[in-house]
KEBA-997298 format. One record per atom (N, C-alpha, C): x, y, z; residue in three letters. Coordinates in steps of 0.1 Angstrom, whole numbers, plus 5000, padded with zeros to 4 digits. Each point is the difference from the previous one (the first is absolute). Layout:
BEGIN
XYZALA/...
END
This chain:
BEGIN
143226737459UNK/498850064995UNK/498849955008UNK/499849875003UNK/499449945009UNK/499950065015UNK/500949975005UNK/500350055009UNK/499950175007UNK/499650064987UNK/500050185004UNK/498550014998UNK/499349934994UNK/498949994996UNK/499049945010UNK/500449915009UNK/499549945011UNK/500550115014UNK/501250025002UNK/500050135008UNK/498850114998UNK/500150074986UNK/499150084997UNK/498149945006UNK/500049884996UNK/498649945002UNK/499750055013UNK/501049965017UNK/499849955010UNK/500350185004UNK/500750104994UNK/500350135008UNK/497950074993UNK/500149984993UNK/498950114993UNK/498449935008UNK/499350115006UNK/498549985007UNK/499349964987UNK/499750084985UNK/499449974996UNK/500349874990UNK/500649915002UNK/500249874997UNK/499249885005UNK/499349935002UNK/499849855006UNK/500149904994UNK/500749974988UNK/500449864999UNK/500850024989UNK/501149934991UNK/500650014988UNK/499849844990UNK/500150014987UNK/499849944990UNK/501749954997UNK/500349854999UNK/501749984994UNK/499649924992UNK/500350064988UNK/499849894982UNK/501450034996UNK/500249944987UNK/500749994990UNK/500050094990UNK/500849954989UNK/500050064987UNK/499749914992UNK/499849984987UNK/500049934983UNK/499749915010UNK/498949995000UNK/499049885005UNK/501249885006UNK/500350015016UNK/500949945003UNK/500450135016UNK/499349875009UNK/500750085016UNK/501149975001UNK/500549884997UNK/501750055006UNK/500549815000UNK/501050044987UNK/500449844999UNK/501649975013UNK/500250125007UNK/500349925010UNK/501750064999UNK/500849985004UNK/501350055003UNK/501549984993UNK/500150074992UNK/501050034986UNK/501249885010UNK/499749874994UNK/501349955000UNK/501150014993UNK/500250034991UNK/501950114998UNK/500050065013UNK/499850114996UNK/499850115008UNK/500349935020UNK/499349894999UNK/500649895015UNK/500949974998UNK/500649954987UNK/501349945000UNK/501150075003UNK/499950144994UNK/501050095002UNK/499850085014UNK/499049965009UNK/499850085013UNK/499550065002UNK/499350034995UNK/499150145000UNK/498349935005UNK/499550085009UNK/498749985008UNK/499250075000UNK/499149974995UNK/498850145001UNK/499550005013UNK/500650045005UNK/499850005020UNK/499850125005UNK/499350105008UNK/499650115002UNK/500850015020UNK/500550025000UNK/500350045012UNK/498850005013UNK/500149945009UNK/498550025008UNK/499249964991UNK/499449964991UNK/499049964997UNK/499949894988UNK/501549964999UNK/500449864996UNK/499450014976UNK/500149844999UNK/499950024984UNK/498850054998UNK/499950074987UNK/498950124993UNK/499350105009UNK/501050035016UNK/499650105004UNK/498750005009UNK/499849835002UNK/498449995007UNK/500449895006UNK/500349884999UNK/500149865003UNK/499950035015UNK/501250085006UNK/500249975015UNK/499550125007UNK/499250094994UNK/499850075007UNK/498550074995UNK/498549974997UNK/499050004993UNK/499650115007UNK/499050124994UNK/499650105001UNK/499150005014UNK/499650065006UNK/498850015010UNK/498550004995UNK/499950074988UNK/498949984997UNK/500149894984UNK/498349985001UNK/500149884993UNK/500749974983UNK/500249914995UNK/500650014984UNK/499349864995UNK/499750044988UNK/499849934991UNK/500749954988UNK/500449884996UNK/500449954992UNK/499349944984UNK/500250064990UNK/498950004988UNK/501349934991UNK/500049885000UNK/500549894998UNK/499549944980UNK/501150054992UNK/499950014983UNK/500849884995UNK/499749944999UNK/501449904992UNK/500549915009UNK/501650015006UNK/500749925004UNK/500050085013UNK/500449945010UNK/500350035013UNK/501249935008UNK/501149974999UNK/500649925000UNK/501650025010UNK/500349925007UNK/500950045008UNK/499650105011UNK/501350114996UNK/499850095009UNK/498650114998UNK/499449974988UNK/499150024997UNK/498749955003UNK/499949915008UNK/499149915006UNK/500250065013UNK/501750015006UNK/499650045011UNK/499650155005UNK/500350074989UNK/498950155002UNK/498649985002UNK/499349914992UNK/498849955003UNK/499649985011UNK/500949915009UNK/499949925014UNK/500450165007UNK/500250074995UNK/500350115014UNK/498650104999UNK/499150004987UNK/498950055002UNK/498949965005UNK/499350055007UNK/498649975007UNK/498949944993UNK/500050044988UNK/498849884992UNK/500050034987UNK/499849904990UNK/500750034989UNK/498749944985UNK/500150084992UNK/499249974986UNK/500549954987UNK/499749874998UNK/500849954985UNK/499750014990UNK/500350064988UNK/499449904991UNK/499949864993UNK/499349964994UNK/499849864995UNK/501049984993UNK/501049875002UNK/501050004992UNK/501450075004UNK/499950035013UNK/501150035011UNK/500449875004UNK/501350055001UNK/501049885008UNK/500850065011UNK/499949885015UNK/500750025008UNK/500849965006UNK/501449994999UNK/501449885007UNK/500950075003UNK/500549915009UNK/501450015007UNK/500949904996UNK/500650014988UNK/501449894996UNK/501450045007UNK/499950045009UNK/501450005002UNK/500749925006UNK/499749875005UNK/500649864999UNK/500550014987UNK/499649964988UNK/500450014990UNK/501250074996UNK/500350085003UNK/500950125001UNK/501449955009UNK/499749925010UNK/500949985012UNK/499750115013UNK/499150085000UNK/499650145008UNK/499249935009UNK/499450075008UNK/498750015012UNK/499250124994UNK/498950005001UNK/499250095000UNK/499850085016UNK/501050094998UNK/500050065015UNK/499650135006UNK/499550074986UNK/499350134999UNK/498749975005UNK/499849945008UNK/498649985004UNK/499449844998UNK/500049944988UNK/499549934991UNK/499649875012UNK/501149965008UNK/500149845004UNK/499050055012UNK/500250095005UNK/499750085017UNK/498250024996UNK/499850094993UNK/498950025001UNK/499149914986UNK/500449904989UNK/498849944998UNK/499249875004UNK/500949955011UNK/499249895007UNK/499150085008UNK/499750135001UNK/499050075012UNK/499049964992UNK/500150064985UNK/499150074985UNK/499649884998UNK/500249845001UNK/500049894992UNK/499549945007UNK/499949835000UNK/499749925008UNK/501649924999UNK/500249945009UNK/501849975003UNK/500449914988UNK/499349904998UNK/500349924989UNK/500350094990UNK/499050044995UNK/500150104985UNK/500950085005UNK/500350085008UNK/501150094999UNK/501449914998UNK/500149915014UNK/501149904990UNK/500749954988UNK/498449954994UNK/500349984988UNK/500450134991UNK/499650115002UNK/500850114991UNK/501550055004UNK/499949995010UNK/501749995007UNK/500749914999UNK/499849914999UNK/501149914997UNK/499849934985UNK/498949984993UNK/500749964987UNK/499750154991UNK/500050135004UNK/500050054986UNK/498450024993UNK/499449915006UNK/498850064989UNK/499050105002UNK/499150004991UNK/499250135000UNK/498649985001UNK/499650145006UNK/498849985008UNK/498850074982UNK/499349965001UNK/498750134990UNK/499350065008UNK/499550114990UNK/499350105006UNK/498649925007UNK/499749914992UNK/498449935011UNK/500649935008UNK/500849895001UNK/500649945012UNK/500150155010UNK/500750104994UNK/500250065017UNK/499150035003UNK/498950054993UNK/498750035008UNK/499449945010UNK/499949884993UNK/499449855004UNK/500749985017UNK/501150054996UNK/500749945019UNK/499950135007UNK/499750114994UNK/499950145012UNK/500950114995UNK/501049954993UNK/501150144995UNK/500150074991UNK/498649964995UNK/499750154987UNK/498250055005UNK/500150115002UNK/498550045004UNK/499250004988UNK/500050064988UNK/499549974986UNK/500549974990UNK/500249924993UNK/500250004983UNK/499150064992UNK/500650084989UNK/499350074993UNK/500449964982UNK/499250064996UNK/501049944981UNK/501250085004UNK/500549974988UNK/501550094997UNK/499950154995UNK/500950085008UNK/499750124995UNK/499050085011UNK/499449945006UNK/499050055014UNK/500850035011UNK/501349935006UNK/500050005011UNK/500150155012UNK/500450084991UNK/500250155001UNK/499250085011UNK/498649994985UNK/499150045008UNK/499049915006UNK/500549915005UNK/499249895011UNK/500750035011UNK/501149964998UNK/501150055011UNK/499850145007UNK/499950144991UNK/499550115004UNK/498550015009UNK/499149924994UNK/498850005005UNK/499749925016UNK/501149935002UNK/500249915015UNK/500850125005UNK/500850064995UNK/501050115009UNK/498950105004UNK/498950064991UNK/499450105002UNK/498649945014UNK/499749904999UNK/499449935009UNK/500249985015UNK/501949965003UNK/500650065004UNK/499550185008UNK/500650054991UNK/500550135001UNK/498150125008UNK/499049904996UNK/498050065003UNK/500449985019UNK/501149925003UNK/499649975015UNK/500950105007UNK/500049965015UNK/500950145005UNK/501349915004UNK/501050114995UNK/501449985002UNK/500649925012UNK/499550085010UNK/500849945009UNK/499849875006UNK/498349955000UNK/499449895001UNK/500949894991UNK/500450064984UNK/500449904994UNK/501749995004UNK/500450045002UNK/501450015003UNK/500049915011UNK/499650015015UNK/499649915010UNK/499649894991UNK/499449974996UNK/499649904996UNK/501149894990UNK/500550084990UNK/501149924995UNK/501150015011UNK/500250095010UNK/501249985011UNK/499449885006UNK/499149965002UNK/499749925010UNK/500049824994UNK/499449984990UNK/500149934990UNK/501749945000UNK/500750094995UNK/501549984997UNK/500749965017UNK/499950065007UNK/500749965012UNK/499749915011UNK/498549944998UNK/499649965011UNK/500249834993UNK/500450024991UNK/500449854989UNK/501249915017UNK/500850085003UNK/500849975009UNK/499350025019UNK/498750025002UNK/499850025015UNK/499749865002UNK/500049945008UNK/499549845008UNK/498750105003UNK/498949864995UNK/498650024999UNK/499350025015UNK/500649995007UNK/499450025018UNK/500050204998UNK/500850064993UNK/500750115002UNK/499550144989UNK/498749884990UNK/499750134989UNK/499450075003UNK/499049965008UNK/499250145006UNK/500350095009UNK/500949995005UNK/500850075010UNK/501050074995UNK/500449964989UNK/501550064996UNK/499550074986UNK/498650014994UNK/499350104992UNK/499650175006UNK/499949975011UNK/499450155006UNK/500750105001UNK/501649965002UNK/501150174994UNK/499550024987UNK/499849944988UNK/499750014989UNK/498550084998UNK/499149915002UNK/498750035002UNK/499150135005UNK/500650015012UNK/499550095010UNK/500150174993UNK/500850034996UNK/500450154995UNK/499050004984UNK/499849884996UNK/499150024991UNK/498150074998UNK/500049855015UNK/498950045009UNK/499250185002UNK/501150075010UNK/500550114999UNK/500350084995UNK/499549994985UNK/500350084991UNK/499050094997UNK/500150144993UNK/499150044991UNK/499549954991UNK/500649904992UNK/499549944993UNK/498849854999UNK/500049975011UNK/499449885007UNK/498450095000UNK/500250145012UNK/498650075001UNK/499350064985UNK/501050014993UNK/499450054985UNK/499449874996UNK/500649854999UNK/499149944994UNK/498649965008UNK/500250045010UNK/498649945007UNK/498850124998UNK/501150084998UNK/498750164997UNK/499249944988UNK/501349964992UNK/499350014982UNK/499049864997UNK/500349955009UNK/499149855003UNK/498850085003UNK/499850035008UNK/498650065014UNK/499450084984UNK/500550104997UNK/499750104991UNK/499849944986UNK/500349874995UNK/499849954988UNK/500750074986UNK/501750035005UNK/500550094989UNK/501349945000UNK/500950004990UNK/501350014998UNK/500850035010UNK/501149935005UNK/500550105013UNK/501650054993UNK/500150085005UNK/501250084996UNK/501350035012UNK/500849884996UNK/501149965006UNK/501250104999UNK/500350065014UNK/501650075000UNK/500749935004UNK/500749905004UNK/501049955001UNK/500350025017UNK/499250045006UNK/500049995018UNK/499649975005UNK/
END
């Protein structure tokens, strides 16, 4: 469901960013152990567990974070671009606990999100992060009370969604991959990226609507 849903996001022009919440106040306690025991994986083909982990949309997503977030549920979180909690959110990786690895993302990408110690310490003993702790280190962009995160979450997507497309796409493409260039090499190795943006219709529309003092109105070229 995830997965068709994030396709759909990244095929459709009039999209620019998606919202991933939960249900019954609660994002996602994380991955049906029966259901492990007896073999079964919520694993998406190409695009790995809940359909996102290993393979994240092109344009941006938002995470509106209700309750627990936990496991593989935490690591949906870690695959979204920036995320809204409520107060009284919890967020961990026990799968030490379990005898597992957290390998849907979890170990890989939250020492990026974290500072090394603290991600450590949630990887290896098990414990849990709060919604103001994650703020406090960078991995939650707002906390909100309970029951908000929806439309706070919607209101950063829509914020999002006022700028022009392809600028923002470059921009999270560039962000996400350049994590790996040797630093002699980022400016140099941004301009395939960059340059066709430059070049755009859309680049001369915003400079029009600048000059002209109006709204500019973004096509997607």
């Amino acid at each position: 469901m995830i997965a068709a849903a994030l396709e759909e996001l990244d095929a459709r022009d009039d999209l620019a960013a998606a919202v991933l919440t939960g249900a019954g106040g609660v994002f996602c306690a994380g991955m049906d152990l029966k259901r492990l025991a007896a073999g079964e994986l919520a694993h998406v083909p190409g695009r790995g567990f809940g359909g996102l982990v290993e393979a994240p949309p092109r344009k941006p997503l938002v995470a509106a974070v209700e309750g627990y977030a936990i496991g593989g549920g935490f690591e949906l979180v870690l695959a979204c671009d920036m995320v809204v909690a409520a107060e009284g959110s919890t967020f961990a990786l026990p799968e030490v606990r379990r005898g597992i690895v957290a390998r849907a993302g979890g170990v890989v990408r939250l020492p990026r999100r974290l500072p090394r110690a603290v991600a450590l310490e949630m990887l290896l003993t098990g414990r849990s992060l709060t919604a103001h702790r994650a703020h406090h280190f960078g991995l939650v962009n707002e906390v909100v009370p309970g029951g908000q995160t929806l439309p706070a979450a919607k209101a950063l997507a829509c914020a999002v969604a006022d700028n022009a497309p392809l600028a923002v796409a470059a921009t999270k493409r560039l962000v996400l991959e350049s994590e790996s260039w040797p630093a002699e090499e980022l400016l140099a190795r941004q301009a395939p990226i960059t340059d066709p943006v430059f070049a755009s219709d859309d680049a001369a529309e915003g400079a029009r609507a600048f000059i002209k003092k109006r709204a500019p109105v973004w096509t997607g070229r």
